[in-house]
N, CA, C and O atoms as CSV, one atom per row, in Angstrom:
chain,resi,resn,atom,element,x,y,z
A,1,UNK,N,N,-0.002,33.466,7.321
A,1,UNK,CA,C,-1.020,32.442,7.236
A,1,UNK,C,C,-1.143,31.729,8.572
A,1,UNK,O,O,-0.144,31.565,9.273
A,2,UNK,N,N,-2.423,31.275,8.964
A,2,UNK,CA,C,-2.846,30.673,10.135
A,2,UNK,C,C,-3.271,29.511,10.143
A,2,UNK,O,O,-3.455,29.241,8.957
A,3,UNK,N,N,-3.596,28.480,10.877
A,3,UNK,CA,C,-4.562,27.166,10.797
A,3,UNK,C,C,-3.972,26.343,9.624
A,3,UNK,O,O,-2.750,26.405,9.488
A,4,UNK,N,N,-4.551,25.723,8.921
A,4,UNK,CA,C,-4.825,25.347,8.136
A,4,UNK,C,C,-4.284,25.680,6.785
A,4,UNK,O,O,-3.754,24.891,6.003
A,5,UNK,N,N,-4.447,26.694,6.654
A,5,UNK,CA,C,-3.239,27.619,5.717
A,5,UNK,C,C,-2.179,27.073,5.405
A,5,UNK,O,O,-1.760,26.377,4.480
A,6,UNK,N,N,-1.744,27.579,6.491
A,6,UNK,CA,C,-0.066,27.773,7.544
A,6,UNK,C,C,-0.070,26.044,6.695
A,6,UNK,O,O,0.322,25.740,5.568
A,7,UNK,N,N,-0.706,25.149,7.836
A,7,UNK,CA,C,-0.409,23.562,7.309
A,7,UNK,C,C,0.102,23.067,5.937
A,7,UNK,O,O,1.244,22.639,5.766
A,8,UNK,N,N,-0.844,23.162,4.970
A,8,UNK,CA,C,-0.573,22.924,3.859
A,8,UNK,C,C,0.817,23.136,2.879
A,8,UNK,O,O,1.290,22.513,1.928
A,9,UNK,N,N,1.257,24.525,3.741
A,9,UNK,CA,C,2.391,24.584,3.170
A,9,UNK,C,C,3.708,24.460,3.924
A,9,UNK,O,O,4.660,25.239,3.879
A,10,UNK,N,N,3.620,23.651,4.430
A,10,UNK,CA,C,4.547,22.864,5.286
A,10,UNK,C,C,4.783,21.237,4.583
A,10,UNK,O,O,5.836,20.604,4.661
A,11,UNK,N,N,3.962,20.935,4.136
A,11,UNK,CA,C,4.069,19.827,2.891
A,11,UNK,C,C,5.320,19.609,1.869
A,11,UNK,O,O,6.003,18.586,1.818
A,12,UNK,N,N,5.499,20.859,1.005
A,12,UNK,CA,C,6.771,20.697,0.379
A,12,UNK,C,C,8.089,20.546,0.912
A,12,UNK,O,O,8.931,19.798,0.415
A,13,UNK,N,N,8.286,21.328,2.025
A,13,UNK,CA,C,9.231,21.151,3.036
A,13,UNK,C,C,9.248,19.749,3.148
A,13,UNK,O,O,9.991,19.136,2.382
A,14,UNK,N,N,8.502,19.072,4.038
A,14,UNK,CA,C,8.631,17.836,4.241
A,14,UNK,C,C,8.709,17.091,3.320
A,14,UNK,O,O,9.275,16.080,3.737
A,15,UNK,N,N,8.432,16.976,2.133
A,15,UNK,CA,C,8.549,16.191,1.151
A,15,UNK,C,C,10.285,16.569,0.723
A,15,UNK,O,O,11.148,15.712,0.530
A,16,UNK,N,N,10.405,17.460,0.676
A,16,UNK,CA,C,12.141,17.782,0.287
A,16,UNK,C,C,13.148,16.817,1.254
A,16,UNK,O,O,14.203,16.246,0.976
A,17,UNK,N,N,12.393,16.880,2.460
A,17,UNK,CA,C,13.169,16.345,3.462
A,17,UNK,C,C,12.996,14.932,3.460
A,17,UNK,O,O,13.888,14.123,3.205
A,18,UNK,N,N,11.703,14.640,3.782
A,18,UNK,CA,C,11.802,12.984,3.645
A,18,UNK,C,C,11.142,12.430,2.589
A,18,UNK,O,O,10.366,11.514,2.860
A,19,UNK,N,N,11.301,12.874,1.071
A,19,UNK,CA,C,10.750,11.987,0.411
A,19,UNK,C,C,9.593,11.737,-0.376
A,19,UNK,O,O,8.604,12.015,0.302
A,20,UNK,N,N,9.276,11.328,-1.531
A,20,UNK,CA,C,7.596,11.060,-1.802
A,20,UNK,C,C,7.014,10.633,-1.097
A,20,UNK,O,O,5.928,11.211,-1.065
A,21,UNK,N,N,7.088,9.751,-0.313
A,21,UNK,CA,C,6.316,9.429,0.950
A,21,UNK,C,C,6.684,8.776,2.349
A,21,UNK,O,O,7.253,7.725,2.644
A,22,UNK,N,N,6.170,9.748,3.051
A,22,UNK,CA,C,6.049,9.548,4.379
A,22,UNK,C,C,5.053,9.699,5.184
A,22,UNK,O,O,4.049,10.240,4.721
A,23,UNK,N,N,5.053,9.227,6.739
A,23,UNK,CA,C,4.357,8.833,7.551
A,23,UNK,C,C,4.495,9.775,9.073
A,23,UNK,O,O,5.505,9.997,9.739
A,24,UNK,N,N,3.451,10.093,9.243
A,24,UNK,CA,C,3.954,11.007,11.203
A,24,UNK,C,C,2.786,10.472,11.606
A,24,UNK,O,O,2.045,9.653,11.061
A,25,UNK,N,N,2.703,11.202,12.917
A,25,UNK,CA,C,1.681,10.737,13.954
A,25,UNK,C,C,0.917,12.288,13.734
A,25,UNK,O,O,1.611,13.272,13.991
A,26,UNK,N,N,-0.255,12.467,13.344
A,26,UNK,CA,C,-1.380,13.719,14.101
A,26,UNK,C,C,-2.182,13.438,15.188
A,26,UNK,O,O,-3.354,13.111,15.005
A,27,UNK,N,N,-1.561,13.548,16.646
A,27,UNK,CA,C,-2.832,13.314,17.609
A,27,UNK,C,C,-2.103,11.640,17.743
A,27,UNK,O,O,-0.915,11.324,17.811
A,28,UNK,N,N,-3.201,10.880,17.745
A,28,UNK,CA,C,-3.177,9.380,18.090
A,28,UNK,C,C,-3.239,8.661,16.151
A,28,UNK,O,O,-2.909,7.505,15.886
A,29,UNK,N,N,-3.720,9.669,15.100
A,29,UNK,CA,C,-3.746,9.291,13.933
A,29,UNK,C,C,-2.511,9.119,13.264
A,29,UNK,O,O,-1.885,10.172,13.143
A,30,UNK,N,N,-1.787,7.767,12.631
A,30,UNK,CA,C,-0.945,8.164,11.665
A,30,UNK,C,C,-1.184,8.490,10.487
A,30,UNK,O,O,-1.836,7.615,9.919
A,31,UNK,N,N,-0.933,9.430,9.802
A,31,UNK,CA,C,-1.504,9.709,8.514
A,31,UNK,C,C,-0.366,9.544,7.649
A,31,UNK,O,O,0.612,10.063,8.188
A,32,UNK,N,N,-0.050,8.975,6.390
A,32,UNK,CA,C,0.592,9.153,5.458
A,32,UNK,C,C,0.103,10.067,4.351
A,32,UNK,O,O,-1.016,10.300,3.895
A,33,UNK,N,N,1.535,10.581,4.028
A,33,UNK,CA,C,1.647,11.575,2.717
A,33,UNK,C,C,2.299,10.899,1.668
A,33,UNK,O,O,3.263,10.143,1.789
A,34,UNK,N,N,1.606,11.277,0.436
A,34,UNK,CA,C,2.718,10.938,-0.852
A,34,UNK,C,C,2.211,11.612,-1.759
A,34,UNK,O,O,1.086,12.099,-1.871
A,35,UNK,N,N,3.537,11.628,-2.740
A,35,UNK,CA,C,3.557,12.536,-3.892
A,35,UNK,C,C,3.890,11.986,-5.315
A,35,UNK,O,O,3.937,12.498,-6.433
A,36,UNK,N,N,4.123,10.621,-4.770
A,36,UNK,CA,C,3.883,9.358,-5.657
A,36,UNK,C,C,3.000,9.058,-7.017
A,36,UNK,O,O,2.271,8.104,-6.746
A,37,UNK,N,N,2.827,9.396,-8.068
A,37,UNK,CA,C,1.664,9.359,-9.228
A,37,UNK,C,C,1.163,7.582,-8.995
A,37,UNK,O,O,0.007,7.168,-9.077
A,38,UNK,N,N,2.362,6.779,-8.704
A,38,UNK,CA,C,1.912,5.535,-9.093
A,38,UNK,C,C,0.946,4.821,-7.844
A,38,UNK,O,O,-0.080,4.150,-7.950
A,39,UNK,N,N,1.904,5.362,-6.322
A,39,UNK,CA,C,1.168,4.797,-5.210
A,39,UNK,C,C,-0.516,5.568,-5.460
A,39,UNK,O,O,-1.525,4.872,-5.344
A,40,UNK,N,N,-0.617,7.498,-5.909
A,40,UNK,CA,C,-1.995,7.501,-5.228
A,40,UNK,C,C,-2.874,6.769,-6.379
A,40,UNK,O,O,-4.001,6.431,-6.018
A,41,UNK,N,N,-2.519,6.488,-7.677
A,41,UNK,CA,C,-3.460,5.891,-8.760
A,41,UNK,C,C,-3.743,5.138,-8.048
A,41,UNK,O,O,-4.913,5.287,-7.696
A,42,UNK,N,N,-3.062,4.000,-7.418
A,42,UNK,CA,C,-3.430,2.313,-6.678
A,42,UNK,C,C,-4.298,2.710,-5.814
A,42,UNK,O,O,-5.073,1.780,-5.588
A,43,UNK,N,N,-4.699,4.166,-4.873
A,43,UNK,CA,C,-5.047,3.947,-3.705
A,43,UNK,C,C,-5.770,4.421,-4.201
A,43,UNK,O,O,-6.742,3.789,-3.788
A,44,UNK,N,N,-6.280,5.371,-5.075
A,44,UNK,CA,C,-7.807,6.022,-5.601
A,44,UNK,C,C,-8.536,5.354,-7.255
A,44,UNK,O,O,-9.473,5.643,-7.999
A,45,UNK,N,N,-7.443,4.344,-7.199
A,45,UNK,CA,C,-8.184,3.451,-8.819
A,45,UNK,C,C,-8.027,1.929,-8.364
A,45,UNK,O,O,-9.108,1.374,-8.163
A,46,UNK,N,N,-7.022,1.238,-8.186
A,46,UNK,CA,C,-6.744,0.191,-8.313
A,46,UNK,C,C,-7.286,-0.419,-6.800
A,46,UNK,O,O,-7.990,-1.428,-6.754
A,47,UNK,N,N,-6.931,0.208,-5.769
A,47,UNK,CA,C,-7.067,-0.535,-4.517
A,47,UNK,C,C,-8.261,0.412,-4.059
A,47,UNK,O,O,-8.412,0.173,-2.861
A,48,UNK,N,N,-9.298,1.503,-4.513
A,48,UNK,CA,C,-10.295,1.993,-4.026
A,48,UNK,C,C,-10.896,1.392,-2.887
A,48,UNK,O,O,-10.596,2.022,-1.873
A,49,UNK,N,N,-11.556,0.512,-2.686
A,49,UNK,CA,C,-12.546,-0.007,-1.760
A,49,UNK,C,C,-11.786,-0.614,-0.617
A,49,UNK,O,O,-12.270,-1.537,0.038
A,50,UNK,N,N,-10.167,0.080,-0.277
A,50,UNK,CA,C,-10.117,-0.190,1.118
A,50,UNK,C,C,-9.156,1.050,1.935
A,50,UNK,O,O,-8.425,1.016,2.925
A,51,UNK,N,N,-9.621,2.278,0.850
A,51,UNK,CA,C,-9.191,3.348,1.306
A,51,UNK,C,C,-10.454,3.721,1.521
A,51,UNK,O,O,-10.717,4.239,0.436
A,52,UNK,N,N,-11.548,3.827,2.261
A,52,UNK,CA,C,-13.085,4.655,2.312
A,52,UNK,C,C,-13.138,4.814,3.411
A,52,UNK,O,O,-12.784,3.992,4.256
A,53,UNK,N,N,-13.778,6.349,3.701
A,53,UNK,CA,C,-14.959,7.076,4.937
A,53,UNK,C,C,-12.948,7.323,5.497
A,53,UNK,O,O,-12.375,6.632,6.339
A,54,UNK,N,N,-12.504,8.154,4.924
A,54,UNK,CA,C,-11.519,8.533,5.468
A,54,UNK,C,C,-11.875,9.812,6.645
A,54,UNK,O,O,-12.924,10.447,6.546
A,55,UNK,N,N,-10.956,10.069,7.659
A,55,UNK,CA,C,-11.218,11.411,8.410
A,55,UNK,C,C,-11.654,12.818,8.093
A,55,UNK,O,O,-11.079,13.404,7.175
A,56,UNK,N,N,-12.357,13.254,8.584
A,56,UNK,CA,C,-12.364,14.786,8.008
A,56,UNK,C,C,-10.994,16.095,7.845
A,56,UNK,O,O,-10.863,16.943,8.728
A,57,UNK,N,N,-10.494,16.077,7.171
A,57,UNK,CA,C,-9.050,16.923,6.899
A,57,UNK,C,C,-9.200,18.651,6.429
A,57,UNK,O,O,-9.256,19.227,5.342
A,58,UNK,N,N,-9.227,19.089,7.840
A,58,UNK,CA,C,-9.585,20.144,7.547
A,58,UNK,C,C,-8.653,21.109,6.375
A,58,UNK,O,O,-8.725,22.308,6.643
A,59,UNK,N,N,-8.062,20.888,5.517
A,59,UNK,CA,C,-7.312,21.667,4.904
A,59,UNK,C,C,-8.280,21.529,3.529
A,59,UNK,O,O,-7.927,22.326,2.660
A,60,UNK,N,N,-9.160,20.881,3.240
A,60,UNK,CA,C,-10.845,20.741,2.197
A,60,UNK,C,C,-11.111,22.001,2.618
A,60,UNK,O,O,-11.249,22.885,1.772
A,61,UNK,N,N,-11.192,22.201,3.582
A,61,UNK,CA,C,-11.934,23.904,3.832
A,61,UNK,C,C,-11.333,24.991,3.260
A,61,UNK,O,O,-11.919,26.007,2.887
A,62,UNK,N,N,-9.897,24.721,3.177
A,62,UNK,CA,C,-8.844,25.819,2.711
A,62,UNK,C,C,-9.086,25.556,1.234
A,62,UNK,O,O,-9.725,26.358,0.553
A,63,UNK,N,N,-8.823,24.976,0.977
A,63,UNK,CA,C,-8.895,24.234,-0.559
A,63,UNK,C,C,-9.761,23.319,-0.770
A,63,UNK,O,O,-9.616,22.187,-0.307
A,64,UNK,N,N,-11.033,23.758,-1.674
A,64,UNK,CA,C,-12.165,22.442,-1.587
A,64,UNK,C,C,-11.635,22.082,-2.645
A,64,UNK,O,O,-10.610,22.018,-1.967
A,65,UNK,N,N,-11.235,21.710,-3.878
A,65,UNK,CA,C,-10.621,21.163,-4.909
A,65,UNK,C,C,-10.359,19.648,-4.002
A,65,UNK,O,O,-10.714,18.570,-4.479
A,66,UNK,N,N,-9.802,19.742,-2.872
A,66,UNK,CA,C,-9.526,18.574,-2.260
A,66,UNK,C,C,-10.377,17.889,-1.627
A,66,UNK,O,O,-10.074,16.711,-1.439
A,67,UNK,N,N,-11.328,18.243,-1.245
A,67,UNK,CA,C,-12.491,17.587,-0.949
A,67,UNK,C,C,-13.010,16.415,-1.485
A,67,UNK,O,O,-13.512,15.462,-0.889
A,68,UNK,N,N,-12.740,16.683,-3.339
A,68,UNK,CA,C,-13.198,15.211,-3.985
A,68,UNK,C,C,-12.181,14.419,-3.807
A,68,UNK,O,O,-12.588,13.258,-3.760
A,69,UNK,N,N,-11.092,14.488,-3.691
A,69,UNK,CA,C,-9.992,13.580,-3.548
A,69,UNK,C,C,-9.292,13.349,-2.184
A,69,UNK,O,O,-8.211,12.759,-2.197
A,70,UNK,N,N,-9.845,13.786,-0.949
A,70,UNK,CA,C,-9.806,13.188,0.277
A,70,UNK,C,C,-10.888,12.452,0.877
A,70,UNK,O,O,-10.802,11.396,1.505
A,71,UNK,N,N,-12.189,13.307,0.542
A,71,UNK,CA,C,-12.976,12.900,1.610
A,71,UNK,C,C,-13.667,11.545,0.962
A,71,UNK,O,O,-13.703,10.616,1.769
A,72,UNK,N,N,-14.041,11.348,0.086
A,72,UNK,CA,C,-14.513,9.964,-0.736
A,72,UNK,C,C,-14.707,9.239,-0.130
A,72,UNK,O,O,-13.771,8.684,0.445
A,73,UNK,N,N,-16.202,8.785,0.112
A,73,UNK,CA,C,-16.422,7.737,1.250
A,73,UNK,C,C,-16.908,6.512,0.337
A,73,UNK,O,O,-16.842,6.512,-0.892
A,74,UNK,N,N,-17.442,5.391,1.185
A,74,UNK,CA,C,-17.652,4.254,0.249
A,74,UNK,C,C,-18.563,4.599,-0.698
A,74,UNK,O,O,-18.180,4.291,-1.826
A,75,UNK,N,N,-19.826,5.222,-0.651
A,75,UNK,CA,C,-20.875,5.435,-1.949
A,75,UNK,C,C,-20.116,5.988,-2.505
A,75,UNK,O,O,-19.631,5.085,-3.186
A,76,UNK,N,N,-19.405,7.190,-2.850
A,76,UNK,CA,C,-18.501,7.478,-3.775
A,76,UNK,C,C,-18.792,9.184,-3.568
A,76,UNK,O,O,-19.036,9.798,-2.529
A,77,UNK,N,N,-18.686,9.599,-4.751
A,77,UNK,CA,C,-18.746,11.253,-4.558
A,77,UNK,C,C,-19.962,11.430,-4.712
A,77,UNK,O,O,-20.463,12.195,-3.887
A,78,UNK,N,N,-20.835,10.876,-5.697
A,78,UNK,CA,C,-22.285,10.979,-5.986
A,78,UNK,C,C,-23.180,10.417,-4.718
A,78,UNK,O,O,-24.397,10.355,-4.890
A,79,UNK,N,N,-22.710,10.067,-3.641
A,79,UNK,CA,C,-23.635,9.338,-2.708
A,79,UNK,C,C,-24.542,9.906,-2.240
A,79,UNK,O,O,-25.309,9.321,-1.475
């Protein structure tokens, strides 16, 4: 596997290693990961409107299933 691929599954690894959630640097971006049920409910139900117009993550391309649940900008999915 190449690109993007390759990426995604480098995820469990890191989660074995550090945890439901953690934090790195991509580039100048820090991005956090979690695997948390309770943190992502808060960040996609409870605290919605100050997670919006997130980056484009190319791994939606690999897997669009993720598309509705990354890219979600403020109008919403229907925008």
């Amino acid at each position: 596997q190449k690109g993007a691929e390759a990426l995604i599954n480098v995820y469990p690894d890191l989660v074995k290693k550090y945890g439901k959630t953690f934090g790195f640097y991509f580039g100048s971006s820090f991005d956090i990961v979690t695997t948390d049920p309770e943190i992502i409910k808060e960040v996609f139900i409870s605290k919605f409107s100050n997670f919006i117009d997130r980056r484009n993550v190319s791994i939606a391309m690999v897997y669009p299933t993720l598309d509705s649940l990354v890219q979600v900008d403020h109008i919403g999915t229907h925008g």
